[in-house]
N, C-alpha and C positions, 0 to 999 in steps of 0.2 A: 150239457155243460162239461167239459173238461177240465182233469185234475190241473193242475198245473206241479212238476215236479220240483222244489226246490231242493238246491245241492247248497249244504254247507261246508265249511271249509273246516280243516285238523282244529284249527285253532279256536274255532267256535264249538267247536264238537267237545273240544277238553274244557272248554269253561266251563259250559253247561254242565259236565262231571263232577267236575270241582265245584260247583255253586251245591250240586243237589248233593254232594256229600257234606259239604260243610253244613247246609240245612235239615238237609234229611228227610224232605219233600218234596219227591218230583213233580210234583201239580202244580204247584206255587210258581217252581220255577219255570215250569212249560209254558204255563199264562206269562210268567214274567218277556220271556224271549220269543213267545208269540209260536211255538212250536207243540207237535205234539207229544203226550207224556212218555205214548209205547217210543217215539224215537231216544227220547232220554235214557231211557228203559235201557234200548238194544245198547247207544252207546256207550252206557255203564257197564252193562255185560259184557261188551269188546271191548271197553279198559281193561277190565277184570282180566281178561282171557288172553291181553298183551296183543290183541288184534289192531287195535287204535294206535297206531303209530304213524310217522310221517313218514313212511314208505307209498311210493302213488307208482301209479300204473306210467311206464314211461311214455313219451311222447314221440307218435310212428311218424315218419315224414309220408310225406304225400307218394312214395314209391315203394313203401312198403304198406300204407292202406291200397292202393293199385294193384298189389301182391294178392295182400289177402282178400281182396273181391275179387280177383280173379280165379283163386283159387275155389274161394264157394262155387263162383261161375260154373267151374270144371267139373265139381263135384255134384252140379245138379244136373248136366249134359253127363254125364256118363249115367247117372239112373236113369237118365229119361232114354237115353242109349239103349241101357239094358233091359228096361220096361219095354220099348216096342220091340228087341230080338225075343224075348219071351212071346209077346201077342201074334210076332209074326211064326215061331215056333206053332204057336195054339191052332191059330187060323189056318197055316199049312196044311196040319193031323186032320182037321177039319173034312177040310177038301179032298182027301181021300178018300 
């Protein structure tokens, strides 16, 4: 069985902070919003810690994810690159 991951939004994420502060129970309120406590938890602590803000990750266009898969691309062809000039180094010595 797979987890399934749910993402909630800023806006849900500070209620829930605000519910469990003005309560003072975050089990109550976990059960209340159907989530769990440790997530209330952490996004208490990333209030706290001024992490929790509506700053998001921006949105890449389809040529700049193009980019950066290409880029991993290159980055895994040049080890596999430099892995067999090594084996062919090894094997070489070998043969002598």
């Amino acid at each position: 069985m797979e987890r399934q991951i749910r993402i909630y939004s800023l806006e849900f994420k500070l209620k829930a902070v605000e519910l469990s502060n003005q309560r003072g129970s975050l089990v109550s309120v976990a059960n209340e919003l159907n989530v769990s406590s440790d997530n209330i938890k952490r996004w208490n602590k990333e209030f706290n810690q001024g992490k929790l803000t509506g700053k998001t990750t921006p949105v890449r266009s389809k040529e700049e994810e193009e980019v950066i898969r290409l880029r991993k691309e290159l980055a895994d062809v040049k080890m596999d690159r430099d892995i067999l000039k090594k084996a062919v180094g090894i094997f070489s010595k070998s043969d002598k």
